[in-house]
Each structure stands twice: as C-alpha cells, then as structure tokens.
C-alpha positions as CSV (number, residue, x, y, z in Angstrom):
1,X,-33.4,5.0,35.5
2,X,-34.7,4.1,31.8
3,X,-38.2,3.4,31.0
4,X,-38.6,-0.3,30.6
5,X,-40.7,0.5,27.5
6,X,-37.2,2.2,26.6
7,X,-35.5,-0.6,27.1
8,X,-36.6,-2.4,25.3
9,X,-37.2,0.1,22.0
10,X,-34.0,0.5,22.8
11,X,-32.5,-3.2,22.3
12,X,-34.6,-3.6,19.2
13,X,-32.8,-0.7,17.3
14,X,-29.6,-2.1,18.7
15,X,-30.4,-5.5,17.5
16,X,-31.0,-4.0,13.8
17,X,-28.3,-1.9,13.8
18,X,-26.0,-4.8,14.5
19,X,-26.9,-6.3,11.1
20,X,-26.5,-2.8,9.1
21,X,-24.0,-2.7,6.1
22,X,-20.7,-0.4,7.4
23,X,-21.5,3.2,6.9
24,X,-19.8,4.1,3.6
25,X,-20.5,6.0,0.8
26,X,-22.4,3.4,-1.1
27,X,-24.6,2.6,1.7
28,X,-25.4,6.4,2.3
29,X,-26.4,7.1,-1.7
30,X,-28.2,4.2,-2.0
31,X,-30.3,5.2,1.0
32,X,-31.0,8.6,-0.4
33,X,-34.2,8.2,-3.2
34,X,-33.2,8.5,-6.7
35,X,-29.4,8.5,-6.0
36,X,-27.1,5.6,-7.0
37,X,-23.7,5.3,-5.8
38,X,-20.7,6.1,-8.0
39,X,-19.7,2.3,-7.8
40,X,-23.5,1.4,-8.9
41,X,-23.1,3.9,-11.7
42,X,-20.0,3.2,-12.9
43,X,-20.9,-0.8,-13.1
44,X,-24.1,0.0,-14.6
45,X,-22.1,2.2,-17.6
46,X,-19.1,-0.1,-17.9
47,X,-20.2,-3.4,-17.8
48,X,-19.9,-4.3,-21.0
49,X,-17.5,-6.5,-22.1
50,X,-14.0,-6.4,-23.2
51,X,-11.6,-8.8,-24.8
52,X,-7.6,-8.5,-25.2
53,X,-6.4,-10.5,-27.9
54,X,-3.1,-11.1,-29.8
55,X,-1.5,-11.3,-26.2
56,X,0.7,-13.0,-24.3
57,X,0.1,-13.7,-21.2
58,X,2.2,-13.2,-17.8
59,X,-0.4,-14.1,-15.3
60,X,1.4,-13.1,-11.9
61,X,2.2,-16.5,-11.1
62,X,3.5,-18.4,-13.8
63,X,7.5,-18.7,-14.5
64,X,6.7,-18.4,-18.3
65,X,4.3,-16.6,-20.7
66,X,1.1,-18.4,-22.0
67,X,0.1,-18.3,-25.5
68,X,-3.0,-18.7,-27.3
69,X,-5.3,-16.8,-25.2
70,X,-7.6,-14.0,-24.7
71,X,-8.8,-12.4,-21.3
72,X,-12.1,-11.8,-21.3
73,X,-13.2,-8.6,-18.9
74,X,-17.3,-7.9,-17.6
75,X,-17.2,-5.0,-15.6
76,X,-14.4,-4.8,-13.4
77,X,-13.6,-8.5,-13.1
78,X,-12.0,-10.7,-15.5
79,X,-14.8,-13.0,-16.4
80,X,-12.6,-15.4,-18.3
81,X,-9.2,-16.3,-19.7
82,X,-10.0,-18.8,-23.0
83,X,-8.6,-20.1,-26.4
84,X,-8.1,-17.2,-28.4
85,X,-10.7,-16.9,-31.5
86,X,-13.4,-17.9,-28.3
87,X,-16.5,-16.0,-30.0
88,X,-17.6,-13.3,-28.3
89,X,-20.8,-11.1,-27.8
90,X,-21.9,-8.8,-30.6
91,X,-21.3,-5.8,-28.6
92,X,-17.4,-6.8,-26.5
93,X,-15.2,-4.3,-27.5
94,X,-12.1,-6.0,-28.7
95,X,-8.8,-4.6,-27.8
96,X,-6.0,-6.0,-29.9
97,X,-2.7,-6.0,-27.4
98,X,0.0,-6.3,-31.0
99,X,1.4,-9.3,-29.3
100,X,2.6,-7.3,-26.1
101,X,2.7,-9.0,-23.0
102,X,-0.2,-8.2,-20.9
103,X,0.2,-9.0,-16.9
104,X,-1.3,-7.5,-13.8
105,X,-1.1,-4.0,-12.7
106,X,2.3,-3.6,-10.4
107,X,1.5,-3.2,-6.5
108,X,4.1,-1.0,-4.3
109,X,3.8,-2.3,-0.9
110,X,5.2,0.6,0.6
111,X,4.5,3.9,-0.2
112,X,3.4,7.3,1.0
113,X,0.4,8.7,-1.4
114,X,0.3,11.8,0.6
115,X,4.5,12.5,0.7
116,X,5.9,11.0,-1.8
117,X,5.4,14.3,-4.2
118,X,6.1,17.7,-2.0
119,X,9.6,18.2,-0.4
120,X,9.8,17.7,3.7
121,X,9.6,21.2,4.3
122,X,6.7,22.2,1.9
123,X,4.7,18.4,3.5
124,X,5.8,20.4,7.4
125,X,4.4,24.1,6.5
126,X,2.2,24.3,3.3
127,X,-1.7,24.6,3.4
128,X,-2.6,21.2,4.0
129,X,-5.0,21.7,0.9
130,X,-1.9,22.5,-1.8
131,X,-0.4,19.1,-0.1
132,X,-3.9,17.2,-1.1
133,X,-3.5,18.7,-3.9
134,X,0.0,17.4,-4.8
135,X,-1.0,14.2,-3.7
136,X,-4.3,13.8,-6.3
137,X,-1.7,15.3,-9.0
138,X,1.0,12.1,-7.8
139,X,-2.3,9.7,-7.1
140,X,-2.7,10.1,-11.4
141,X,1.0,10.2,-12.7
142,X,1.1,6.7,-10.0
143,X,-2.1,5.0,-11.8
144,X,-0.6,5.7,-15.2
145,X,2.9,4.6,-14.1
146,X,1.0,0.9,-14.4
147,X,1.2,0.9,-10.4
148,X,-3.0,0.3,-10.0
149,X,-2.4,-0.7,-6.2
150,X,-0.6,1.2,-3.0
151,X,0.0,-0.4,0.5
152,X,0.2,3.2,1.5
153,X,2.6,3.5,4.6
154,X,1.5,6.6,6.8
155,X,-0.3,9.5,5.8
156,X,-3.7,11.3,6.0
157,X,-4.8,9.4,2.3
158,X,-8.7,8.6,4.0
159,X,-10.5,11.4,1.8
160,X,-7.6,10.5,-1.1
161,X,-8.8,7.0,-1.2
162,X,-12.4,8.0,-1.0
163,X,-12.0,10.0,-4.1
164,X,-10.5,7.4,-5.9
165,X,-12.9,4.4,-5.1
166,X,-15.9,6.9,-6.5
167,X,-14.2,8.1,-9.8
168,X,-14.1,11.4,-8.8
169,X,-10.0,11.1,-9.7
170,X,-7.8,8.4,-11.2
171,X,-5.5,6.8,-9.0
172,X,-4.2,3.9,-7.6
173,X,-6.2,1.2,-5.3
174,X,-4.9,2.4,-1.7
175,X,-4.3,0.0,1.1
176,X,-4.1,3.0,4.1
177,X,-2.6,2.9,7.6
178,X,-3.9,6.2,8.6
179,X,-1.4,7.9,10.7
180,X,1.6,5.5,11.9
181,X,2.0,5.4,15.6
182,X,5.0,7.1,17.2
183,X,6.3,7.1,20.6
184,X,7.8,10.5,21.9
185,X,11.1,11.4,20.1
186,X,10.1,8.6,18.1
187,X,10.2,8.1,13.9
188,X,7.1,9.3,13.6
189,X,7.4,12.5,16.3
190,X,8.2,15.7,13.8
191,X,7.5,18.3,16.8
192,X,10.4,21.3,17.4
193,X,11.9,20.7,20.9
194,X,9.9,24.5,21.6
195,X,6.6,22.0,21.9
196,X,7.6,19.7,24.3
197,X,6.8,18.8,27.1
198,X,3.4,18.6,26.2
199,X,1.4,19.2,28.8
200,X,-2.0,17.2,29.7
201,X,-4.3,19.7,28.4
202,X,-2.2,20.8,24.9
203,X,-3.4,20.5,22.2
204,X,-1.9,18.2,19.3
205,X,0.8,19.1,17.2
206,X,0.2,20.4,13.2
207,X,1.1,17.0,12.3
208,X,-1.0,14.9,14.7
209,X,-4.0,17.0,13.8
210,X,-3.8,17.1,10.0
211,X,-3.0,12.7,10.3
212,X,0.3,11.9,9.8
213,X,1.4,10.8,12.8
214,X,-0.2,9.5,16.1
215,X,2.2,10.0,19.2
216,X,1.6,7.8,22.0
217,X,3.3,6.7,25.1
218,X,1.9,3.8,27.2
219,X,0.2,0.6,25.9
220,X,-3.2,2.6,26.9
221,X,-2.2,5.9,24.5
222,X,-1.4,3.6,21.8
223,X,-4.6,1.1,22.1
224,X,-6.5,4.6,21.8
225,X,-4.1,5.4,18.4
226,X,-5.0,2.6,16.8
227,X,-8.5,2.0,17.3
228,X,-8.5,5.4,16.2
229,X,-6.8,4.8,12.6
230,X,-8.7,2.1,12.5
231,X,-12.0,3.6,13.1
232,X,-11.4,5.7,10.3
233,X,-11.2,2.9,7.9
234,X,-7.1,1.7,8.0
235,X,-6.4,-1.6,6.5
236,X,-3.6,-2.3,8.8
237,X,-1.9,-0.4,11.2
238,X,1.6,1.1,11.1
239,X,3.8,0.9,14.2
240,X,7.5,3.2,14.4
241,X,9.5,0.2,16.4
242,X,12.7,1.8,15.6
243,X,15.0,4.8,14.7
244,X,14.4,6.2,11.5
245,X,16.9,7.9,8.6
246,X,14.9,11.4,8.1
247,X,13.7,12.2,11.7
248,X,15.7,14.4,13.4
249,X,16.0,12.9,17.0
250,X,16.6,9.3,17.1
251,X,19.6,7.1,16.0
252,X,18.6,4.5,13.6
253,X,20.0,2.0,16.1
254,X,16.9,3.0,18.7
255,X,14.6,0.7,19.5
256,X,11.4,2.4,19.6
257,X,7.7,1.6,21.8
258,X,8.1,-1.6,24.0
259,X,6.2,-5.3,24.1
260,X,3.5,-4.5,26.0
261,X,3.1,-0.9,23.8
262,X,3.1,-3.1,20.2
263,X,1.0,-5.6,21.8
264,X,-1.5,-3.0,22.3
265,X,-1.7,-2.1,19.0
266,X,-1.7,-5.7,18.1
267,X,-4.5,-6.3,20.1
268,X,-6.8,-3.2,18.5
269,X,-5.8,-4.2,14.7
270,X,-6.7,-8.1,15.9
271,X,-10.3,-7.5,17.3
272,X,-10.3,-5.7,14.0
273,X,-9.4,-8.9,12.1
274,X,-6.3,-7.1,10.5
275,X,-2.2,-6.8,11.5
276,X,0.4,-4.4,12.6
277,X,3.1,-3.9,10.7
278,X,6.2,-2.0,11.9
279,X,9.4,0.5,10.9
280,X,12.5,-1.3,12.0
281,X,15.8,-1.4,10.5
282,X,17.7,-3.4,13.8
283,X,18.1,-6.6,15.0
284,X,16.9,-5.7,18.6
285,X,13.9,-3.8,17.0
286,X,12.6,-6.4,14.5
287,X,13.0,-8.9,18.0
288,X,11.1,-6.8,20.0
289,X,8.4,-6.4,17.0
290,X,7.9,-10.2,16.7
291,X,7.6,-10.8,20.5
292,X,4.8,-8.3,20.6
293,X,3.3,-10.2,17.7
294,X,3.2,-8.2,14.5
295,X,3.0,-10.0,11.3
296,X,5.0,-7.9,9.0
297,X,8.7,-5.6,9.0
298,X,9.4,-2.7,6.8
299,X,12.7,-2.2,6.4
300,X,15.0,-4.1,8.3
301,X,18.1,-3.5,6.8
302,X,20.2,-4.1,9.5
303,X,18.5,-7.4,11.0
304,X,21.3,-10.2,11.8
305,X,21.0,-13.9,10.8
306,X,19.7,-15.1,14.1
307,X,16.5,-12.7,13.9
308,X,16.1,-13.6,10.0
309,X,15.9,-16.8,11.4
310,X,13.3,-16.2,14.4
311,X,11.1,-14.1,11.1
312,X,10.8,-17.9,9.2
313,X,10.4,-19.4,12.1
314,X,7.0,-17.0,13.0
315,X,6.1,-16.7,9.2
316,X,7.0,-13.1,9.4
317,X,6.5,-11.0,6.1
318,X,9.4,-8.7,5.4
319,X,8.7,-5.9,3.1
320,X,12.1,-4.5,1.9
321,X,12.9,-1.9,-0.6
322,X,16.1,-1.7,-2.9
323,X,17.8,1.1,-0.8
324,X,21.2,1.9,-2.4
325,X,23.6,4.7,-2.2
326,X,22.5,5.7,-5.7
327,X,20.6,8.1,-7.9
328,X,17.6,7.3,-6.0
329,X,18.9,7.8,-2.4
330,X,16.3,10.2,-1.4
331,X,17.8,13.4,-0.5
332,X,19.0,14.2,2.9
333,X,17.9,17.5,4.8
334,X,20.9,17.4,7.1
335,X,24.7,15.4,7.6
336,X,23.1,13.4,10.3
337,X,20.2,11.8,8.4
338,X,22.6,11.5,5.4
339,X,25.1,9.5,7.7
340,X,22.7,7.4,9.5
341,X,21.3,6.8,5.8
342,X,25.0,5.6,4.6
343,X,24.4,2.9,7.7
344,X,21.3,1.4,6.6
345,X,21.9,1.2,3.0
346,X,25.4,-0.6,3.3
347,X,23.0,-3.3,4.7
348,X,20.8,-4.0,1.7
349,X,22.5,-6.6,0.2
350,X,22.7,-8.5,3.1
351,X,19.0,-8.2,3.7
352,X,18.3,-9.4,0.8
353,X,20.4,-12.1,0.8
354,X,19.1,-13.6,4.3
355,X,15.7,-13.2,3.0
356,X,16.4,-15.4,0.8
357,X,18.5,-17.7,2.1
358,X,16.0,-18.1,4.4
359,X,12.9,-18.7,1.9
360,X,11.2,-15.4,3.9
361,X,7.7,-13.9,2.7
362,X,9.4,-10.9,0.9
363,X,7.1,-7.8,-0.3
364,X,8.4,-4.9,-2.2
365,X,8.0,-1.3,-1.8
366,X,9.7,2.2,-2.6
367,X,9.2,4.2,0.7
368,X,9.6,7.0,-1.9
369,X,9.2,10.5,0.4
370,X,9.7,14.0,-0.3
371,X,10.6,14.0,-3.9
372,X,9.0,14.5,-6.9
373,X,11.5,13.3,-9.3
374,X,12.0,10.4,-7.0
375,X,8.3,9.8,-7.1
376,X,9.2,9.2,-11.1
377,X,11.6,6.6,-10.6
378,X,8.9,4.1,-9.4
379,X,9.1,1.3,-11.8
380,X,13.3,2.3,-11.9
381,X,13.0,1.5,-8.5
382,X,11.0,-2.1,-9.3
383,X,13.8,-2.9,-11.7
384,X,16.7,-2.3,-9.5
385,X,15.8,-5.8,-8.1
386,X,17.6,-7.5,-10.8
387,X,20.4,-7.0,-8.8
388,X,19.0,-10.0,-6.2
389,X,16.1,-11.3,-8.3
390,X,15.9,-12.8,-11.7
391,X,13.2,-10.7,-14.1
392,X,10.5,-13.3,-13.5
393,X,10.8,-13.1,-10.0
394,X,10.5,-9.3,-9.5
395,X,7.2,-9.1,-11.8
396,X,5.6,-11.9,-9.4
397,X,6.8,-10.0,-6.2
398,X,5.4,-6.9,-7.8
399,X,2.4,-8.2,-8.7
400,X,0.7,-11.6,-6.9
401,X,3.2,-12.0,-3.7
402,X,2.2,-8.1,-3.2
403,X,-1.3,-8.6,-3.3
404,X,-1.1,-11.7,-0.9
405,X,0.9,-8.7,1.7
406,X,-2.7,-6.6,0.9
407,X,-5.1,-9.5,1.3
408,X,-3.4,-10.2,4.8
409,X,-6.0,-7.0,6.4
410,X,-8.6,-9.8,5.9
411,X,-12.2,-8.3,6.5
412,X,-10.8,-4.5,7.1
413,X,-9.5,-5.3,3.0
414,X,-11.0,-2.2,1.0
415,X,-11.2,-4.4,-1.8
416,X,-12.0,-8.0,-1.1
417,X,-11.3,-9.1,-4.9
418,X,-8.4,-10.7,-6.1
419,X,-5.7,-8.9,-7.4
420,X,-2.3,-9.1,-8.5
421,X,-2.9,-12.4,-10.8
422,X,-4.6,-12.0,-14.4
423,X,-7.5,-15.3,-14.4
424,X,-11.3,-15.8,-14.2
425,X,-12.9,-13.9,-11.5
426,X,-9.5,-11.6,-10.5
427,X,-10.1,-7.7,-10.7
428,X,-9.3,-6.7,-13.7
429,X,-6.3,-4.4,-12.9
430,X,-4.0,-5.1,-15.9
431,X,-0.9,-3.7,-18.3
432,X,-0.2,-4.6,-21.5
433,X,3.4,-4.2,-22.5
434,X,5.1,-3.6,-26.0
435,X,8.1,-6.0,-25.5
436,X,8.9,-8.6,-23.4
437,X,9.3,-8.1,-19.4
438,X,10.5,-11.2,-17.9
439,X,13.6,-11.0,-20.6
440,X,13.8,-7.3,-20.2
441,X,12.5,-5.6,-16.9
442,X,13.6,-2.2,-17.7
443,X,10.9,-2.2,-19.6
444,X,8.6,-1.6,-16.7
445,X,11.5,1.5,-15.9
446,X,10.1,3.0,-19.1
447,X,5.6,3.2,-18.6
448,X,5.4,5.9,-21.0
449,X,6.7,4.6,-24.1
450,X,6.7,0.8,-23.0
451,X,2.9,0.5,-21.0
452,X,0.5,0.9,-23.8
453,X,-2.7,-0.2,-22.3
454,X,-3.4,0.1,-18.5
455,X,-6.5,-1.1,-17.1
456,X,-7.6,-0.6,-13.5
457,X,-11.2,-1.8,-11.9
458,X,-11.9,-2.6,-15.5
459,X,-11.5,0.9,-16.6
460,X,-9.2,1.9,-19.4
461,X,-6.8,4.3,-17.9
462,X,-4.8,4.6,-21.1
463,X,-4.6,2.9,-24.1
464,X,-2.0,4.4,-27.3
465,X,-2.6,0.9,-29.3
C-alpha cells in the first residue's frame, strides 16, 4: 500500500509531466546544457532572407500563372509574396528564377521510402542496414527529383525521417505509417508457409521485427498494432483491407480484416486525433473500409459505381495512382502476381473516371516498390495523368490537394506548416522550372535538366541558375 506522502509526490510529477513538450529530439538537446538542436541550429544559420525574382508564379492553387511578383523566404517559411522590385534587406540573397515558373515542391501521397529502391528479394534477405542504406541513397535522388514531401505507405522509415528532419541527410518531408497492419495470409503477411501456424509463444517473423508489417488477427491484436505504430510516431495508420498484386497468398478479389477489426484500428488512430487509411482494390473491400470508418482508400481500382457513390456520400479521399500495363508496370516475381496485376490495371480508367464523375477528393501517388529504375520514373509517373487530367490539374493534385491528404493526421502532423501552396506564411518547399508546366507537364518528367532551383524547408537543395 503506497505511502500517502507518495501519493501525493507522486500526482505532482504526474501533473507536470502532463504539460511536458512530446519527447523528441529537440526537446532532448535543448535539455542537455550547451547543446542546441539541429532545427535550432539550422534556423539560427539560415534565417536570412531570400528573394526569387524574374518568376512566374504557379502557386498550387491558381488555374493560371501570376506575374509581377517575387516570393520573399525568412528561414524556412515564405515570409511574403509582393510586387516585384519590393526593396529588400541589405543582406537577402537574391535568386533570379530567368523567368522559369517557380511552384511548390510535388507531394507523392503514396510511396514506400524504405522499398521503393531494392528488388523484393534483396528488401526479404539483405542486412537490414544495406536496405537503410538504399533507402538514404533513394531519400536524396527523391528530394532532388523536386518531390520535397512523401505520404510514405508502410515501411520501417522512423529513424529515416529522423535523419532527415535534423539535416543529418537530404530527403524528402515523410508523412510515415510505420508498419501497415495485416491480417494472416493477408497483403501485408510475407511469412513462408514453413512459419505458420505460429504458435503463442513464437516469436515474430524477419519482417514484423525489422517494421514492415504488423500481423494481427482480432480487433484486440490490431488495437495493440496500431497504438503501436502510432506510439512510435505514425502520422496515420495503414490498414491491408484487401488482396494485393505482389503478395503471394491472396487473390486481389479478397476482402481482408473485418468491421469490428478496422474499427479497431480506427479507434486507436482516433484517440490519436489522426485516420486510417486502407489497401483496397474491390468493391466489397472499399464497403467494408467505409463502414468501419476510415477516411481514405488506396487503390481501388476495381470499386463499382454504387461504392464510388457511397465514398462522396462519406467524403472519402481516394488516393489513386496511374497504374497501366506499361513501361512502368512494376515487375512481377511470378505469373500469378503478373495476372492478378493485368486485373487491376484494366480498371484504371474507370477509376478515374468515377472519381470524377463523382467530384471525389482524389490524391495522387506512385506505390513505386521494388525497383530502382522505377523509383526514376517519379515525375514520369506524375505526368501520365494527362491522360485523365488537364496539366493544370495534375500540378494542383501534386502539390496543394496532396498536402490537404497530409494535413488530414491533424495534431499527429510532423510538420504542422502549410505546404503544397507557394504564399505568405507557407513552408517554403519550392521548384523553379525552366519552361512552362501547366502547358507542358513533361517537363516535370525531366527534374534534371528541367528543375533548376529546388528549395525544401527553406534550404537550397539545388540550384544550376
């Protein structure tokens, strides 16, 4: 029995505890004496100014360019967007953008930081560190790609992200899920048939352990997954609903978890003041998704009308991704996930179609996995949506409709700024381009010759002006 002069020590602490700053990096080097944190140093070194004139302006939003202006960046915000020839302090360094068009830094909405680069079987048995390794090498080439943000999908991209946010390696902002939840035989279950049944006291799979992937069965299992993911800092949490293309045991007509399962998982990312989102390609899937309340679909390809309807009806986001039997099919390992891959893809027109048709909240991603070539075709993959979209369209999906996807993780959003628009008190994540994107978008198919400036958190990335 406690002490009651424990007791009550011991509600005091609790009390100031309870109005504590999260536990972060910053909060940890500012408590040490005579250490800053690598944010606090970094503002203190770059917070001069910087002004971009001769520009035109796409700011995200618009349907046209704007003229006559100069942006205006302190720090890592944009401090002001004014008549060009504003002066400016002695000391702003003055970038002049040659009349390119200068817009926000591109957001892909789905992708996998951590498997986007090495093939399946090198991601399944390398040393986990080479994979890290890959993924800081494809975190740089994505940042200088003009892609400064990443709704990253599933993956172990914590330490990644952490990296990033202090300088210690260029890369992209990361939105992370953590590990995507998984029922048994599920999307997300990569385990040889050798490890199952798993018995109660086994221990987790290679691919649970390093973070990929959370199996769970029962609402109980997958309340325990996601507070998990979410414990270790996700911004939303990701939720396999249905077969998948690449995994080796389901049919891409499954329907995966049940209501009670994804309303688990609803629940933890809820108390959390965050969303699920879920893999789905069918009708029944997507259904079963929306009844257990999840406010977004990836994928989706082979929803019908009636459950396109049902998504405007909730306000549902649908995060689709260009998915043709083209050059940038990612490769299959075997004939199975190669047919099952024919399935879904025949259905991308007619997503995209119903999404519009039916005025739906439509994000944009790549889902680029397991290849490094494929990992190239990034901004190939943006411009592909010409085939649904007009030019203007795509860069505002790509940009602020993307960014309103990110913001949705309300207080569990790493980065609470705006982003994805280019005006006063926005992060200043920017591109400026030689030529003229919302009459050309294969421009932004070509970032090496055709991004000469790229700016993220008000750092310049690269600049060949």
């Amino acid at each position: 029995m406690p002490q009651p002069a424990f007791v009550r020590i011991n509600t005091v602490l609790t009390r100031e505890a309870a109005k504590a700053p999260p536990i972060t990096a910053a909060t940890v080097s500012a408590a040490l004496p005579g250490e800053r944190s690598p944010r606090e140093a970094t503002t203190a070194t770059s917070a001069h100014l910087k002004a971009f004139i001769n520009v035109r302006i796409f700011d995200g939003v618009s349907d046209g360019l704007r003229e006559g202006l100069q942006v205006i960046i302190e720090g890592n915000v944009i401090k002001a967007v004014e008549p060009a020839g504003t002066p400016s302090p002695q000391d702003t360094t003055v970038i002049d953008g040659a009349g390119g068009v200068l817009m926000p830094g591109l957001i892909d909405a789905h992708w996998h930081a951590v498997m986007a680069r090495p093939s399946m079987m090198t991601a399944m048995t390398a040393d986990f560190n080479y994979i890290q390794a890959l993924a800081i090498a494809e975190a740089q080439a994505t940042v200088l790609r003009g892609f400064t943000t990443v709704r990253d999908m599933g993956g172990p991209v914590f330490g990644l992200k952490r990296a990033i946010d202090e300088q210690i390696t260029p890369g992209p902002r990361i939105y992370p899920s953590g590990a995507f939840i998984s029922q048994t035989g599920g999307h997300g279950d990569f385990r040889l048939l050798h490890e199952v049944p798993r018995a109660p006291g086994d221990s987790l799979s290679y691919i649970e352990r390093i973070g990929i992937t959370a199996i769970a069965d029962g609402a109980d299992q997958v309340l325990l997954r996601a507070r998990e993911q979410l414990m270790r800092g996700a911004s939303q949490v990701k939720f396999m609903a249905g077969g998948g293309v690449v995994s080796m045991y389901d049919g891409i007509d499954v329907t995966e978890g049940s209501v009670p399962e994804i309303q688990a998982a609803v629940t933890a990312a809820e108390n959390w003041g965050t969303y699920v989102t879920v893999h789905a390609y069918t009708a029944r899937a997507v259904s079963m998704a929306i009844k257990g309340g999840v406010k977004c679909i990836e994928h989706g390809q082979l929803v019908n009308e009636d459950t396109v309807q049902l998504m405007a009806q909730q306000h549902i986001w649908w995060c689709l991704q260009p998915f043709l039997d083209d050059e940038d099919a990612v490769p299959m390992a075997t004939p199975a996930s190669r047919a099952k891959q024919l399935v879904m893809s025949a259905g991308t027109d007619t997503a995209y179609q119903l999404a519009k048709k039916y005025n739906i909240k439509t994000a944009w991603g790549t889902d680029t996995l397991f290849d490094a070539h494929l990992a190239t075709r990034q901004g190939a993959q943006l411009a592909k949506l010409v085939r649904w979209y007009t030019p203007v369209e795509i860069l505002k999906m790509a940009t602020s409709v993307n960014a309103e996807l990110c913001a949705l993780s309300g207080p569990r959003n790493p980065y609470p700024g705006k982003l994805g628009v280019i005006e006063a008190g926005a992060l200043a994540d920017m591109i400026v381009v030689d030529g003229d994107p919302p009459t050309d978008i294969e421009l932004i198919a070509r970032p090496e010759e055709a991004f000469r400036v790229i700016v993220k958190d008000g750092n310049v990335m690269k600049n060949t002006l």
